[in-house]
Structure formats: C-alpha cells, structure tokens
C-alpha atoms as an extended CHARMM CRD file, in Angstrom:
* protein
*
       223  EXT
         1         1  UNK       CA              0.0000000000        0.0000000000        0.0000000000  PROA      1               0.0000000000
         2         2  UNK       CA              1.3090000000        3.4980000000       -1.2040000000  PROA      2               0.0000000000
         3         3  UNK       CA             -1.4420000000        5.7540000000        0.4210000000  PROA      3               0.0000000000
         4         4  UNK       CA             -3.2750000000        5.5970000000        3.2760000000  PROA      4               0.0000000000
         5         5  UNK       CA             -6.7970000000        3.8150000000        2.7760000000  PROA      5               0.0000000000
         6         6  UNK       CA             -8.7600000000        6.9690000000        3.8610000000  PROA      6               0.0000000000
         7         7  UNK       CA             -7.1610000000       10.1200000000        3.9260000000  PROA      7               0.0000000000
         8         8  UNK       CA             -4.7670000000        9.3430000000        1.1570000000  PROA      8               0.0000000000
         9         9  UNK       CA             -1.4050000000       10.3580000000        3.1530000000  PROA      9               0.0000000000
        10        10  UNK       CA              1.8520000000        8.6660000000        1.7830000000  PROA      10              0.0000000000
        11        11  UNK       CA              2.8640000000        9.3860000000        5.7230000000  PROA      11              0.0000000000
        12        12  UNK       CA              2.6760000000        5.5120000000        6.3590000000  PROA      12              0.0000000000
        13        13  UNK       CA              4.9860000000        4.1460000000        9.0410000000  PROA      13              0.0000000000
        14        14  UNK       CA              5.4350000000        0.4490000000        9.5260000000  PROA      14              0.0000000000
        15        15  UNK       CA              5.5160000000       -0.2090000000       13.1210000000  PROA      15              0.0000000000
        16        16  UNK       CA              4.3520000000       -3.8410000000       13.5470000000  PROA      16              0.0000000000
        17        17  UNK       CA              6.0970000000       -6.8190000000       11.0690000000  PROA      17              0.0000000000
        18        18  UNK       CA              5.1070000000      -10.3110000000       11.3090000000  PROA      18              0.0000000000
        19        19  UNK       CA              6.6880000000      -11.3730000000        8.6050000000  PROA      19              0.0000000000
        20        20  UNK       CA              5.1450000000      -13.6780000000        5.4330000000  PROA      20              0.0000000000
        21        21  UNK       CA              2.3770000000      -15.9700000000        6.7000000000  PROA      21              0.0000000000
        22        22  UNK       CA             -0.2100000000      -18.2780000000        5.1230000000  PROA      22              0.0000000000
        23        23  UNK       CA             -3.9430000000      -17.1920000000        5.2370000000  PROA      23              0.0000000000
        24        24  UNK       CA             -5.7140000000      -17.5850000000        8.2590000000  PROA      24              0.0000000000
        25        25  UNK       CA             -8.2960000000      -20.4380000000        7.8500000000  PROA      25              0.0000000000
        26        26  UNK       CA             -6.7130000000      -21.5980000000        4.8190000000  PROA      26              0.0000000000
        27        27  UNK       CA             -6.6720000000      -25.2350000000        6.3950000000  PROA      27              0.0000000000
        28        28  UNK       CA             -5.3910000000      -28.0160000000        4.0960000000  PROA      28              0.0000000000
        29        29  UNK       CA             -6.6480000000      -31.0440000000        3.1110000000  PROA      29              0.0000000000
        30        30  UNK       CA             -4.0710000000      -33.8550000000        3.0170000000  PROA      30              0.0000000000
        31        31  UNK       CA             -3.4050000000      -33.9430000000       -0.9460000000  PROA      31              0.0000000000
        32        32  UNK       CA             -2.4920000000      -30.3280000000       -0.2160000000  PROA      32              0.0000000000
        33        33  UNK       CA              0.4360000000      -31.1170000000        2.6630000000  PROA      33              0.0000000000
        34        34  UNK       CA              3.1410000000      -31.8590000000        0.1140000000  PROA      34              0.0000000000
        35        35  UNK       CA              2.1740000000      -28.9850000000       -2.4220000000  PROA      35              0.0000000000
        36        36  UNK       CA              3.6690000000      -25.0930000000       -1.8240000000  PROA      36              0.0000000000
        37        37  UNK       CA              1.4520000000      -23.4350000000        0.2860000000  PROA      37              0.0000000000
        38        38  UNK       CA              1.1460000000      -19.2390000000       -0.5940000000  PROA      38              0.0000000000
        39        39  UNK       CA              2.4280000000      -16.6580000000        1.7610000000  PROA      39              0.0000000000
        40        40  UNK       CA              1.5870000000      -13.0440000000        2.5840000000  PROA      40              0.0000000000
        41        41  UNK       CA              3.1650000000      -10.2190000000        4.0660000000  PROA      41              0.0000000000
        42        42  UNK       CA              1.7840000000       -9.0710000000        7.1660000000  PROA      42              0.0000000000
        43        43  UNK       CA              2.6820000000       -5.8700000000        8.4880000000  PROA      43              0.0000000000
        44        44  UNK       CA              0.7080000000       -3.3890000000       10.1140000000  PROA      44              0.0000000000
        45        45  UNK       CA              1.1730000000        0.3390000000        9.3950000000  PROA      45              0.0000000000
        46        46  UNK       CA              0.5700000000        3.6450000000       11.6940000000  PROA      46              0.0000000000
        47        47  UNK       CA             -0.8980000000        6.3430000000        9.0420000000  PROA      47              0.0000000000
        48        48  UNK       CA              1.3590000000        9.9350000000       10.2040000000  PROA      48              0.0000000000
        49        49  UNK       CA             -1.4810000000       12.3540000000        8.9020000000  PROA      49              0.0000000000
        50        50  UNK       CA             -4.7620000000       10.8780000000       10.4440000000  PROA      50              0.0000000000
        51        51  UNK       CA             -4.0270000000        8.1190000000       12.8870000000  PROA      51              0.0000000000
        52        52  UNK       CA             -5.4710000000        5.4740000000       11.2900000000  PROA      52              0.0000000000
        53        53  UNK       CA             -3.8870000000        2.0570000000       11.5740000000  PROA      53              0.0000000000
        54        54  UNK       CA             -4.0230000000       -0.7160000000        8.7900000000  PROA      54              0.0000000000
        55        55  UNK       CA             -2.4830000000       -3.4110000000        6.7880000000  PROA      55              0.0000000000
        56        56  UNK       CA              0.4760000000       -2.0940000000        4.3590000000  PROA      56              0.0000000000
        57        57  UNK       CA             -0.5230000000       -5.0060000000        2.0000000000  PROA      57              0.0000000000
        58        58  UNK       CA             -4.0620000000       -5.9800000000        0.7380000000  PROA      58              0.0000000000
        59        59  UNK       CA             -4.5620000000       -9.7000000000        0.0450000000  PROA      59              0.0000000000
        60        60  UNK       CA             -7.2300000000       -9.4740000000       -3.1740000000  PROA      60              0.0000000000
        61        61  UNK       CA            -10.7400000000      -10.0780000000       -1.0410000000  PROA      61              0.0000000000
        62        62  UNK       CA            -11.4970000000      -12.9800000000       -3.5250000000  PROA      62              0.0000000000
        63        63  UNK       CA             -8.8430000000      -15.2670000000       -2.1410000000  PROA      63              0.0000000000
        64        64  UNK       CA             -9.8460000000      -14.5940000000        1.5580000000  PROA      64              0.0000000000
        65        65  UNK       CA            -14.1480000000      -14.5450000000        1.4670000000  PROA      65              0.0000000000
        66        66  UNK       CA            -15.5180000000      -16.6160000000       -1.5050000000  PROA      66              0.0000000000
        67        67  UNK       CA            -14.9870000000      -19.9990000000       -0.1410000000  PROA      67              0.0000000000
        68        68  UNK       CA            -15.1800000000      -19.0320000000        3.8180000000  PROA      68              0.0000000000
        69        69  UNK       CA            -15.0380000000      -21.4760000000        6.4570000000  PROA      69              0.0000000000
        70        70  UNK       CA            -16.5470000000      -19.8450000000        9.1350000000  PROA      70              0.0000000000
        71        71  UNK       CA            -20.1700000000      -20.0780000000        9.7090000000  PROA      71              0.0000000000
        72        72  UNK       CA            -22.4760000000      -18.3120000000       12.5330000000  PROA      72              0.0000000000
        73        73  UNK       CA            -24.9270000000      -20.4630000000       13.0890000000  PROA      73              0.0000000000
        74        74  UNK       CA            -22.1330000000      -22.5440000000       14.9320000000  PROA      74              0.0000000000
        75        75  UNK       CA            -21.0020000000      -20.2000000000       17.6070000000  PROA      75              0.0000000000
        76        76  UNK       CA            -23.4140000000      -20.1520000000       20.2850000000  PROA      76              0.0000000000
        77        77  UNK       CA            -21.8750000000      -16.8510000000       21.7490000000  PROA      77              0.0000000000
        78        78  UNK       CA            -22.5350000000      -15.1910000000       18.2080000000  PROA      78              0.0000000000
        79        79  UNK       CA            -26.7800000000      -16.3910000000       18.2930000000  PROA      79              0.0000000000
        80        80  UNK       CA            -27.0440000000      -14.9710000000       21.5920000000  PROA      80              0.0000000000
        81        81  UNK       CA            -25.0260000000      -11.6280000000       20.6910000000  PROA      81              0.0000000000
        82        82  UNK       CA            -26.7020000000      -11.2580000000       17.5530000000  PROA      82              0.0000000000
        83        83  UNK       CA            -30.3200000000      -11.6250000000       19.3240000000  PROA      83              0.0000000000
        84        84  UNK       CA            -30.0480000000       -9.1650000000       22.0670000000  PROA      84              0.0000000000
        85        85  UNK       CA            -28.4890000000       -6.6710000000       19.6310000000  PROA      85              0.0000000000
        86        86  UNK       CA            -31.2590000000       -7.2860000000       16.8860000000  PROA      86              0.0000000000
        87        87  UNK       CA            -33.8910000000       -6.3790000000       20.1070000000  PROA      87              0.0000000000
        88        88  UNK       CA            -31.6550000000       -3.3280000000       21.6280000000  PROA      88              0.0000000000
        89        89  UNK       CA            -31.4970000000       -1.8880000000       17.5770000000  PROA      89              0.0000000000
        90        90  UNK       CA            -35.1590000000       -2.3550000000       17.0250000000  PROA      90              0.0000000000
        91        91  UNK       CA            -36.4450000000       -1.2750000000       20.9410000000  PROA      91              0.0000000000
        92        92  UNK       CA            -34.3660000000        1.9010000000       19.6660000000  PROA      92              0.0000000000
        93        93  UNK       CA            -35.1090000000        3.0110000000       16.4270000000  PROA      93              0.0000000000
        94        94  UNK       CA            -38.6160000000        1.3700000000       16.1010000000  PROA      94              0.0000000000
        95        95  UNK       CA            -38.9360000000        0.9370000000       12.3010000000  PROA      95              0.0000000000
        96        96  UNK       CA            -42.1230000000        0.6730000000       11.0170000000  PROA      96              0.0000000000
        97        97  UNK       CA            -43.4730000000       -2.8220000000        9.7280000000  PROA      97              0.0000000000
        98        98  UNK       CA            -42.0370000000       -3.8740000000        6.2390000000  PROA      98              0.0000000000
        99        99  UNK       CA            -39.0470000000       -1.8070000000        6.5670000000  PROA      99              0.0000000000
       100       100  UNK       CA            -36.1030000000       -3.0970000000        4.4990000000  PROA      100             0.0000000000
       101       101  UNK       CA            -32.9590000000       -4.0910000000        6.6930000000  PROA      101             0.0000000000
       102       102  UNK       CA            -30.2210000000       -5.2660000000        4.5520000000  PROA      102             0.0000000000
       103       103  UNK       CA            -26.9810000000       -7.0070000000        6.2900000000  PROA      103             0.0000000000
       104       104  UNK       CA            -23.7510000000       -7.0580000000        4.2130000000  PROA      104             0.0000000000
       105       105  UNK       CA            -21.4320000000       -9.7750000000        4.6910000000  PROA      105             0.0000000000
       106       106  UNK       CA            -24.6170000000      -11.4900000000        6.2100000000  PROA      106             0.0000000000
       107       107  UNK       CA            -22.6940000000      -14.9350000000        6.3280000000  PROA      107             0.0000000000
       108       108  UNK       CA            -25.4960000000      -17.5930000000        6.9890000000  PROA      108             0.0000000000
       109       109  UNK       CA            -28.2750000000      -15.0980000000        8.2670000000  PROA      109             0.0000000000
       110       110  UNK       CA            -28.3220000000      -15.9010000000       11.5750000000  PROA      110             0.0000000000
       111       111  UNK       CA            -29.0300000000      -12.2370000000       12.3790000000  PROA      111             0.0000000000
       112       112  UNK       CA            -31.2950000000      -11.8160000000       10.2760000000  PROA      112             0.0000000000
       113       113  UNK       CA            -33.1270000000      -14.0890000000       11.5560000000  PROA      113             0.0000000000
       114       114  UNK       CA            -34.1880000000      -12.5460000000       14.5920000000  PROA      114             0.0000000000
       115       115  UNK       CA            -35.3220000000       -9.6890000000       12.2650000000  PROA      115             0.0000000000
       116       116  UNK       CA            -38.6740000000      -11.9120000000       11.3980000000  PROA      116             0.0000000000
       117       117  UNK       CA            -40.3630000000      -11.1460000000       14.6230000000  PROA      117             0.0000000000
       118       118  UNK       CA            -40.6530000000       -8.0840000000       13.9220000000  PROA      118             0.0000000000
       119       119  UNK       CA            -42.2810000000       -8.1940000000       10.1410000000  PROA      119             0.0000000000
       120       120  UNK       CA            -39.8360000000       -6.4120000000        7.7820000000  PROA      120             0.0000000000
       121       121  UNK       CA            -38.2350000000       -7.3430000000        5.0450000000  PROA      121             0.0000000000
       122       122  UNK       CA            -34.5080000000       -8.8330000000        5.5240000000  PROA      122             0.0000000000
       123       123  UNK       CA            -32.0620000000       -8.9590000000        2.3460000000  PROA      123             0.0000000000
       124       124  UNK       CA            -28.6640000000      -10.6170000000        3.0540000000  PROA      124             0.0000000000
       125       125  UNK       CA            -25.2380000000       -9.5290000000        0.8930000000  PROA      125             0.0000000000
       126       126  UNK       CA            -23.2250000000      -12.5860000000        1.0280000000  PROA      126             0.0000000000
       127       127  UNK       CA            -19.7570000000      -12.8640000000       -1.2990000000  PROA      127             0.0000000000
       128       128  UNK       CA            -19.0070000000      -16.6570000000       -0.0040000000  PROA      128             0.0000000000
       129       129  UNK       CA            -20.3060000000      -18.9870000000       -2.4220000000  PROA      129             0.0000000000
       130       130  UNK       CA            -20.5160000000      -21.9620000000       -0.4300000000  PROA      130             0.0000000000
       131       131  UNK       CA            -22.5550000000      -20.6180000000        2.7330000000  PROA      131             0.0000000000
       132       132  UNK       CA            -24.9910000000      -17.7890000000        0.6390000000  PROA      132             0.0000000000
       133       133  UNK       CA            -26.6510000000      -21.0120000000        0.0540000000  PROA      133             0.0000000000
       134       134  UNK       CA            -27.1400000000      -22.2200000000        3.5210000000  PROA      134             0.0000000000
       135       135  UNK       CA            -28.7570000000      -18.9250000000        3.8800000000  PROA      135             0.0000000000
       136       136  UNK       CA            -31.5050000000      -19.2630000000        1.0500000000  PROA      136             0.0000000000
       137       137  UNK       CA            -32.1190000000      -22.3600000000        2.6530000000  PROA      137             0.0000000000
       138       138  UNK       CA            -32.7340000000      -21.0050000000        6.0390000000  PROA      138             0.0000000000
       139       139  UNK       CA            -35.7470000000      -18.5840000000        4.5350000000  PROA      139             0.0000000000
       140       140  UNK       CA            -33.3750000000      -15.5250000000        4.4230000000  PROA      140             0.0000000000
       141       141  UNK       CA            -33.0390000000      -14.1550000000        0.3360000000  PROA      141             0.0000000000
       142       142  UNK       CA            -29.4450000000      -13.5740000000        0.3510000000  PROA      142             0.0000000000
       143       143  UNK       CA            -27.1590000000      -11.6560000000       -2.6740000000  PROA      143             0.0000000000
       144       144  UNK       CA            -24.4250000000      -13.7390000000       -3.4910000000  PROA      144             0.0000000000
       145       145  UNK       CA            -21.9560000000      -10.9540000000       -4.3740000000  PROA      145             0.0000000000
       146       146  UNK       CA            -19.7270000000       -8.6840000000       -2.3100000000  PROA      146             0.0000000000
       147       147  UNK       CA            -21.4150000000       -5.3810000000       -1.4060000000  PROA      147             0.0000000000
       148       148  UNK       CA            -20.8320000000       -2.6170000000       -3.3830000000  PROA      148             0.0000000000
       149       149  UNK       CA            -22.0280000000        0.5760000000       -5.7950000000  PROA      149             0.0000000000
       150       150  UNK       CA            -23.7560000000       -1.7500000000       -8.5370000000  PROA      150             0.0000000000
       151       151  UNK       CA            -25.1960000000       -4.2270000000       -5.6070000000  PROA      151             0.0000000000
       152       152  UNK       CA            -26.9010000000       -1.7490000000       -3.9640000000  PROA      152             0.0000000000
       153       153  UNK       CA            -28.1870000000        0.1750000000       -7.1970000000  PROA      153             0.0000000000
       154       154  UNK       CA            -29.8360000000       -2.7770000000       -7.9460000000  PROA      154             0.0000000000
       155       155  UNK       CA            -31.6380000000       -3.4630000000       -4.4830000000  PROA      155             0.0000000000
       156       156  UNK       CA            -32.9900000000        0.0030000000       -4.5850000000  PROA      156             0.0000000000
       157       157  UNK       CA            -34.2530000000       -0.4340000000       -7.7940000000  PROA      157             0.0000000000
       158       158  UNK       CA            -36.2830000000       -4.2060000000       -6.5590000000  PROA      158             0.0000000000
       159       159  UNK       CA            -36.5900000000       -3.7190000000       -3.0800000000  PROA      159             0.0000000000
       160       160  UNK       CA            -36.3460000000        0.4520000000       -2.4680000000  PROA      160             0.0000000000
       161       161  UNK       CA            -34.2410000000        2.0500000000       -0.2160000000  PROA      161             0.0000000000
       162       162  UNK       CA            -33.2780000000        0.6370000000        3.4710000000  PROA      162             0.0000000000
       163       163  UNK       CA            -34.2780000000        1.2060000000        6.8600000000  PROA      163             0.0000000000
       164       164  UNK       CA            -31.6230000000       -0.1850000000        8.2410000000  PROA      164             0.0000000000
       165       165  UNK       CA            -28.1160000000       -0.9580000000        7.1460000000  PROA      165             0.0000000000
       166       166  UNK       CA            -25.8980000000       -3.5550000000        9.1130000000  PROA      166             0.0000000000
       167       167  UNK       CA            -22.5600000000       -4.9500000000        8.8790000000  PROA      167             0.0000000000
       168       168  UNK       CA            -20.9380000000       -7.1420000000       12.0390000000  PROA      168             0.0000000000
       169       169  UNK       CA            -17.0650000000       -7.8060000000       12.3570000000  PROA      169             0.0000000000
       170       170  UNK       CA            -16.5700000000       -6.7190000000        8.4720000000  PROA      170             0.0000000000
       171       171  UNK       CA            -16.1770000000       -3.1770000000        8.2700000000  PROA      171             0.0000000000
       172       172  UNK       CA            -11.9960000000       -3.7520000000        9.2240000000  PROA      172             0.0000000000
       173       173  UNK       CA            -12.1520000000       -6.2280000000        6.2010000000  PROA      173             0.0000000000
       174       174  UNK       CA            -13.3840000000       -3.7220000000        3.6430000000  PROA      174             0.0000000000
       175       175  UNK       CA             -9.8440000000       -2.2410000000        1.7560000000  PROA      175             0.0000000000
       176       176  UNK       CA            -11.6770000000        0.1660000000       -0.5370000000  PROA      176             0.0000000000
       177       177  UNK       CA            -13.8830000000        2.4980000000        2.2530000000  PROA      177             0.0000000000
       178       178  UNK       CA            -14.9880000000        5.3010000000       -0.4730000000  PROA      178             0.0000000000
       179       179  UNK       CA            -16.7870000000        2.1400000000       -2.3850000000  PROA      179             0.0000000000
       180       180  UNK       CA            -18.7720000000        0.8200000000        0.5310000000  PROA      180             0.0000000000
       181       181  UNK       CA            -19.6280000000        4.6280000000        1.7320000000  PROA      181             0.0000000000
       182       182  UNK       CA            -20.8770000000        5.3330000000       -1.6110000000  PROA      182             0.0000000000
       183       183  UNK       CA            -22.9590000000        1.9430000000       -1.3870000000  PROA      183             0.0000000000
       184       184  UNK       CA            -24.0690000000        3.0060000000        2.2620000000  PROA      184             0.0000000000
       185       185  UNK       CA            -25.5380000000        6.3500000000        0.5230000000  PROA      185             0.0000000000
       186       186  UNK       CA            -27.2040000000        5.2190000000       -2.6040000000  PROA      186             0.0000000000
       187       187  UNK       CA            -29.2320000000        1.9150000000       -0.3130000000  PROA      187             0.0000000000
       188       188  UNK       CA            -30.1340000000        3.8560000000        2.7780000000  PROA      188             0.0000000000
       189       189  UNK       CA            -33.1670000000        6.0570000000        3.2020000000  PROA      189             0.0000000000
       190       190  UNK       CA            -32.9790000000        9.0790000000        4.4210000000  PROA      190             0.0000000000
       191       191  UNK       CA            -34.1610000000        8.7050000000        8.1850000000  PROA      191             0.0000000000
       192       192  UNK       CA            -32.3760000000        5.2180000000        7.8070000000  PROA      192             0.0000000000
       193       193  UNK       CA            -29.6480000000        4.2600000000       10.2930000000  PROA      193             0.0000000000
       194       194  UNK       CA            -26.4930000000        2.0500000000        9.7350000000  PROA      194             0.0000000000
       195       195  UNK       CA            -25.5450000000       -0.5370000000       12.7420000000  PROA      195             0.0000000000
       196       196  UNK       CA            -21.1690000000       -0.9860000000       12.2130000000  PROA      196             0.0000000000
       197       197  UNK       CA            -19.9630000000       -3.6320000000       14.8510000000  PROA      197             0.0000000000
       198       198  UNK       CA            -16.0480000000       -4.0810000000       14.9900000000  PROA      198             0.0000000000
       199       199  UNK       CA            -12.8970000000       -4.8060000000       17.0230000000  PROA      199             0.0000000000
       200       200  UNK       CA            -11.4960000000       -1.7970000000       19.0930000000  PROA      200             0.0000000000
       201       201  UNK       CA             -7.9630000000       -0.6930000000       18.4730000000  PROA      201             0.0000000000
       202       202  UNK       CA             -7.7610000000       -0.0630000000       22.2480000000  PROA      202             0.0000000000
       203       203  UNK       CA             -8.2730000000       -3.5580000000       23.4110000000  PROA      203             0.0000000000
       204       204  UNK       CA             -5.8180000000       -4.4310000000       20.8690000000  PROA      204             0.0000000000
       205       205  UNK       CA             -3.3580000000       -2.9810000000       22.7110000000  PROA      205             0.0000000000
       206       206  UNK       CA             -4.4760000000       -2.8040000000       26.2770000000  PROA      206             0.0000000000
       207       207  UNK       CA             -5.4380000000       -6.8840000000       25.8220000000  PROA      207             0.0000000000
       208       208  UNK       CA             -2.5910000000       -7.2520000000       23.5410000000  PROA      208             0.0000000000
       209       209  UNK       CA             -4.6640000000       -8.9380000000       20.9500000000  PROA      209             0.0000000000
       210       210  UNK       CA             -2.2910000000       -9.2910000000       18.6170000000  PROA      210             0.0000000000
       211       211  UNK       CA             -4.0710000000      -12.9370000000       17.3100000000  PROA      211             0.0000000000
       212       212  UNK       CA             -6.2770000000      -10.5230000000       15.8040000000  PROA      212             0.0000000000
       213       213  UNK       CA             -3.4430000000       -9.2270000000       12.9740000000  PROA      213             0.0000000000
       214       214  UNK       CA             -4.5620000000      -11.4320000000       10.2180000000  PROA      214             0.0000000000
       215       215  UNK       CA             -4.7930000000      -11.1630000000        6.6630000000  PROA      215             0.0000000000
       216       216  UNK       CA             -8.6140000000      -10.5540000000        6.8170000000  PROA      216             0.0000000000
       217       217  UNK       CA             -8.6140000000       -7.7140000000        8.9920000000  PROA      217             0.0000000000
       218       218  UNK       CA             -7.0120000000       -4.8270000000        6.4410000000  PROA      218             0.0000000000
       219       219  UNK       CA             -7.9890000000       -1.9350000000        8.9940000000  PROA      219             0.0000000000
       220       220  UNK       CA             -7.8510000000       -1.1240000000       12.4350000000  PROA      220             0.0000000000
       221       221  UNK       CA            -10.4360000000        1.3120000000       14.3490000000  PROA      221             0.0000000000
       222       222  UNK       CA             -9.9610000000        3.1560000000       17.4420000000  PROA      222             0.0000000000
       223       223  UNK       CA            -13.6310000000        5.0480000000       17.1410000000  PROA      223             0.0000000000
C-alpha cells in the first residue's frame, strides 16, 4: 500500500512486522500437505497524517471470502449476541413494519433471523459462495456478491431504499472504504440508520490482541 486507505497520506509508518504468513483459515486437506502453500506479508502500518492504523498489504478479497469457512450459526456466543443486539437496535429506532434491513457480509443469516419477529423485510449480501446457500435455505433471500455501488443500485431499484443498514465484524475487512460509503448512501433512506460492529484498536493494545493481525482484517479502528 502506497497511500493511506482513507485520507490518502503517503505518511505511512510500519511499526508492527510479522513477517510472510499463510492465510488464516486456509486449512489443508491432506493432498495439499506436500504442495507449496502461498504466503503473505503481514505488516501493520501507523498512518502519520490521520491516525489510522491498517495493513500495508491488501490480500485481493477474492482469495480470503468466496470460499469461507466460518459459519455463525455454529457459535453459540454469536446467536445470543446477535439476538439481544437485533432487540436493543429495534427497541431503539422502532422501524415501522415492512421496513427493508439489509446485512452485508450477512454470512449464513443468523441475524437476520431474529429480524422476522418483527415483520420487515430482511435482504442478506453474502460474497461466499458456499454458505450464501445455507442462507436461502434457512428462509433468508441472500445476494451472493460482495457489497458494493452496482449491488446496492440494484436493491434500490427491486426492493427500495433501506431502513436499516448492518454490517458485524466486516467493516476492518473492507480495503476500498470510499466504495462501501458510496454503497451506504445510494441503499439507505434518508431517516435510515447504519448498525457498524467491529474490534477496538484499544483492546488491541491494552489486551494485547495481537491474534487478531490477520490477513482478513485490512484496517484497524480506534472510534
């Protein structure tokens, strides 16, 4: 990376190396053991000019999310954290019946789920191919693409604009901000609200997280 991923600053200043690694959850099979396995570099840089922390080299999102083994149906913790803050966001904000809430990077709708009770419309934005299906299957319509300009142009023009915009533990995996900002203001409505969950530069340090430096998470927010 030349320039800083959102104020555009060459001022980047590498303060945090861990060398060339494989991707995380790239788990072989056993006719893969003996075959070369691809490495990344993985090295965190401190932007000069704003303060904002990221990766200084972008694996191509392709290679990380359209095959993705992580599903959230399986995590009990992530049902339970995903109901409560489905009920605080709607005790809150109160939309109306058949308001449109679309999630992006909605994995296997398991949030959206909880959405049902409530009688609006949920629309999932899913880029991995193998669990968008798992989704469908659950009851919750699901966009197999990644999120961006052209995606949401077209659910405004089938579904009209959204209530509700949501995006759990994704936002630090998004290189290109200006695209998905640009999505966030052609799909939501005027008077609609966007929900952005995601890990906290602070405990990062203070709980020395540093398991969390992988290739998936390009940025790093302290706000």
């Amino acid at each position: 990376m030349k320039k800083c991923r959102v104020c555009k600053s060459k001022d980047l200043k590498l303060f945090l190396s861990l060398g060339r690694t494989p991707l995380a959850n790239s788990f072989l099979e056993e006719d893969q053991l003996k075959l070369p396995e691809e490495f990344y570099p993985l090295n965190v840089c401190f932007c000069e000019s704003c303060g904002f922390v990221q990766l200084a080299e972008v694996v191509p999102a392709e290679k990380m999310f359209k095959n993705y083994i992580y599903v959230t149906s399986t995590s009990e913790e992530a049902r339970n954290h995903y109901k409560l803050l489905v009920e605080d966001a709607m005790n809150k904000f109160k939309l109306p019946e058949n308001s449109l809430v679309v999630e992006f990077a909605s994995n296997d709708g398991t949030l959206l789920k909880n959405f049902k009770k409530f009688n609006v419309r949920v629309l999932g934005v899913e880029p991995a191919e193998n669990i968008a299906p798992i989704a469908e299957a659950a009851g919750i319509e699901t966009i197999n693409d990644f999120f961006n300009q052209k995606v949401a142009k077209n659910i405004v023009e089938s579904k009209g604009k959204a209530s509700m915009i949501i995006g759990t533990n994704v936002f630090a995996h998004i290189d290109n901000l200006d695209e998905i900002m640009k999505s966030f203001q052609i799909l939501l409505d005027d008077e609609g609200v966007i929900i952005i969950e995601s890990p906290y530069l602070v405990d990062f340090f203070e709980k020395t997280e540093y398991d969390t430096i992988y290739h998936e998470h390009v940025s790093y927010l302290s706000l």
